[in-house]
C-alpha positions in Angstrom: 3.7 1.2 17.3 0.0 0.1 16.4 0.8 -1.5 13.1 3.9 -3.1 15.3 1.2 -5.2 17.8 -1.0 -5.7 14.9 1.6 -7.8 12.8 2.0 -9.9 15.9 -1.5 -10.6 16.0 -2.8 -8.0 18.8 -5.8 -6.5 16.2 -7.1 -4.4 18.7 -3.9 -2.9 20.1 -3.9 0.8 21.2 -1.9 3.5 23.0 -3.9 4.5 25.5 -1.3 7.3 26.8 2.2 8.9 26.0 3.8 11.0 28.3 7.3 12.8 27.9 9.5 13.6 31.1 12.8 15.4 30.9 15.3 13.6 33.0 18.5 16.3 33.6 20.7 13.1 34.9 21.0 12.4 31.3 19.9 15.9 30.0 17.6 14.5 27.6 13.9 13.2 27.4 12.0 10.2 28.9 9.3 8.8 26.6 6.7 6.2 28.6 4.0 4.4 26.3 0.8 3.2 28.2 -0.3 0.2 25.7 -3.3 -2.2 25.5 -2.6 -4.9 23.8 -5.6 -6.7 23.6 -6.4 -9.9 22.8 -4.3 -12.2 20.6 -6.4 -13.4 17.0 -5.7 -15.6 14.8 -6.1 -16.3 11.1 -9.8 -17.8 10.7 -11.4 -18.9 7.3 -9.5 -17.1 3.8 -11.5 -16.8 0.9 -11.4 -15.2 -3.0 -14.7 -13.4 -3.8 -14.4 -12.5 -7.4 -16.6 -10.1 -9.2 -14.8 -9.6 -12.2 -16.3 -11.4 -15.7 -14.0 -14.0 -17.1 -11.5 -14.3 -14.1 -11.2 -17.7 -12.2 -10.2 -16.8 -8.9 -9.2 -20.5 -8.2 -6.0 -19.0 -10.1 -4.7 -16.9 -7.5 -5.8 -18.9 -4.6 -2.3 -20.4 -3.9 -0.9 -16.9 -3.7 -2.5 -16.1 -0.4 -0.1 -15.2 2.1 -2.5 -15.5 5.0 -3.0 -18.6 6.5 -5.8 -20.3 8.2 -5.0 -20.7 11.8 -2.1 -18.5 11.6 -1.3 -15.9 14.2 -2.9 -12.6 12.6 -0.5 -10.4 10.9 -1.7 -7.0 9.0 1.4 -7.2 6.9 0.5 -10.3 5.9 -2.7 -8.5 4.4 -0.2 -6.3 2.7 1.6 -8.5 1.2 -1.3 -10.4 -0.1 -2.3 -7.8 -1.4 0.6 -6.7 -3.9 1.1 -10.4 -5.3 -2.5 -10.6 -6.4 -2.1 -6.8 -7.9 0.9 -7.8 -9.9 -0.7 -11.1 -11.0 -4.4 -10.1 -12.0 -1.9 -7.0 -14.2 -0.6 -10.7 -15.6 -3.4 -12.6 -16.2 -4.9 -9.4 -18.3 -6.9 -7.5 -15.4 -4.5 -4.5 -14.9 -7.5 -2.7 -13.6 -9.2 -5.2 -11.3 -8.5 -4.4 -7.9 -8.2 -6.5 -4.6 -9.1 -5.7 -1.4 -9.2 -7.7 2.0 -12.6 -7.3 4.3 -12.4 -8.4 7.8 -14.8 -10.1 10.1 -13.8 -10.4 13.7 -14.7 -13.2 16.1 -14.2 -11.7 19.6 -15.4 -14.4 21.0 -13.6 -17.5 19.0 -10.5 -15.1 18.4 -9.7 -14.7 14.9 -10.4 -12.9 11.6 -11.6 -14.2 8.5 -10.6 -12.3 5.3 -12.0 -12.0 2.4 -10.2 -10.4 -0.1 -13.0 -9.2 -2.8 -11.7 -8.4 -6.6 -13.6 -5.7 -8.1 -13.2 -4.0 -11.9 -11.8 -0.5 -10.7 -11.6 2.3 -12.9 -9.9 2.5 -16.4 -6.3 4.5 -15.6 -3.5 4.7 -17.2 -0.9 6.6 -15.6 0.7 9.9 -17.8 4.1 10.3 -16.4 6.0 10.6 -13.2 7.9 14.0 -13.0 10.6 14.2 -10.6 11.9 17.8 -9.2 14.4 19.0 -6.9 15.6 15.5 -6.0 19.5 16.3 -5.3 20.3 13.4 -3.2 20.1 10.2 -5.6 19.9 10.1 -9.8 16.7 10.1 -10.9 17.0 6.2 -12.4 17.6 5.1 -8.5 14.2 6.5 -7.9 12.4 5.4 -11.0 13.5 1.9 -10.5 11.3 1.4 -6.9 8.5 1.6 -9.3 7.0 -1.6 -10.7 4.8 0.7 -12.8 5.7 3.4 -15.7 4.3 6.0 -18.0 2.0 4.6 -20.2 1.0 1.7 -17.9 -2.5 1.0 -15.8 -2.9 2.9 -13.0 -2.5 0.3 -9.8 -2.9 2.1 -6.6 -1.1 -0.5 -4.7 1.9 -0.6 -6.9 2.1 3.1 -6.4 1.8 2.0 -2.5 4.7 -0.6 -2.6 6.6 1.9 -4.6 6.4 4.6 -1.6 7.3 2.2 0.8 10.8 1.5 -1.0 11.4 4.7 -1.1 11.0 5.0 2.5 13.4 2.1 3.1 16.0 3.4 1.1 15.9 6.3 3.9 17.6 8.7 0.9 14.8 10.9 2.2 13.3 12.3 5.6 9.8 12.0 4.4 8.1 10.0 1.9 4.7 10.9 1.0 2.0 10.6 -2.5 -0.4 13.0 -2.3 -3.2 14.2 -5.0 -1.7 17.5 -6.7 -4.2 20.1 -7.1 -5.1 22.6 -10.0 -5.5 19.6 -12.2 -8.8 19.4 -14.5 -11.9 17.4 -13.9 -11.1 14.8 -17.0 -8.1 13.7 -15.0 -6.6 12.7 -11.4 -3.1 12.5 -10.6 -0.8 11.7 -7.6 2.3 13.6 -6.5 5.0 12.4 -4.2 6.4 14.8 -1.7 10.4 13.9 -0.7 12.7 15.5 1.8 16.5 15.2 2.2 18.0 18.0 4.7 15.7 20.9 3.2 15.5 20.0 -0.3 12.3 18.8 -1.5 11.8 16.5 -4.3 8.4 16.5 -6.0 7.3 13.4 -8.6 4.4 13.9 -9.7 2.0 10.6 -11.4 -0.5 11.8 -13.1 -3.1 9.3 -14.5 -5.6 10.0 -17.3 -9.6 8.8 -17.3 -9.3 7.5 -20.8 -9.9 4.5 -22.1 -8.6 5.0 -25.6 -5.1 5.8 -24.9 -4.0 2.1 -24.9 -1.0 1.0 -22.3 2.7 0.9 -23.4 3.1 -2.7 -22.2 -0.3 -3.5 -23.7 -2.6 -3.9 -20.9 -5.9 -2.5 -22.6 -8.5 -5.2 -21.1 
């Protein structure tokens, strides 16, 4: 409900109380939201901070999705943020990651974003291991993913991946979580999926090396 208000520009929304009746006339449950809305913001200054050596961030400026003066939108920030993930993987920086910073203006009413690109670490994702999944072929599943074995590890492709798999609602819960017992060299994510009480677990693990070069030849 939170993230509802705050892609219609109410940033400082919150539910203040929730309370649950049982009503017998229709023999089933009342729910009653007590919301703040708070004020409405909009879109202040947008701006590209680049850290990374040899990028020009004037490239990726005309990808914003935010808007100066536009009603404030967190999905909007979301958004923003895949396109220049899937671009800087184009340009040759499948490791450079962007991430918006907000300033707020209580006062004037809006938020200025910066979204700051940083060199993150160099990933490459292993494989992605699905089990139990008894609902869909596995290809169905595979194919919400915009990244593969082999590939640089992009945290918000991984993201937008677990978001289509929530909307193809195959599943009752879609979740990536860290699995554990793995060794320090390493870090992996796994993705927990639910259909009636079958799980499905996929696993993407991700190795810490950077001399296992990517399949689709994104080494920089």
């Amino acid at each position: 409900m939170r993230l509802y208000y705050r892609s219609k520009g109410y940033a400082d929304a919150s539910v203040t109380s929730a309370k649950v009746e049982y009503e017998p006339a229709i023999k089933g449950f009342t729910l009653t939201f007590s919301i703040d809305e708070g004020p409405l913001y909009h879109f202040g200054d947008t701006t590209i901070v680049c850290n990374v050596p040899g990028l020009d961030a004037e490239k990726l400026r005309g990808l914003l999705v935010v808007r100066n003066g536009a009603i404030f939108d967190g999905n909007a920030l979301d958004k923003t943020d895949e396109v220049l993930a899937i671009e800087l993987a184009k340009l040759g920086f499948p490791f450079a990651q962007a991430v918006p910073r907000t300033t707020r203006d209580a006062d004037a009413r809006r938020i200025d974003v910066a979204f700051v690109i940083d060199q993150g670490p160099r990933t490459y994702l292993e494989r992605i291991e699905i089990h139990g999944n008894a609902r869909t072929r596995d290809y169905v599943i595979r194919r919400e993913f915009d990244i593969a074995e082999g590939d640089a590890y992009n945290k918000t492709l991984i993201d937008r991946a677990e978001r289509r798999l929530k909307n193809l609602n195959y599943f009752k819960t879609v979740k990536i979580t860290p699995p554990a017992g793995l060794g320090a060299g390493s870090q992996s994510c796994s993705t927990s999926r639910c259909w009636s009480n079958r799980p499905a677990i996929f696993d993407c693990r991700r190795l810490l090396d950077d001399r296992w070069p990517s399949r689709r030849g994104q080494g920089r």
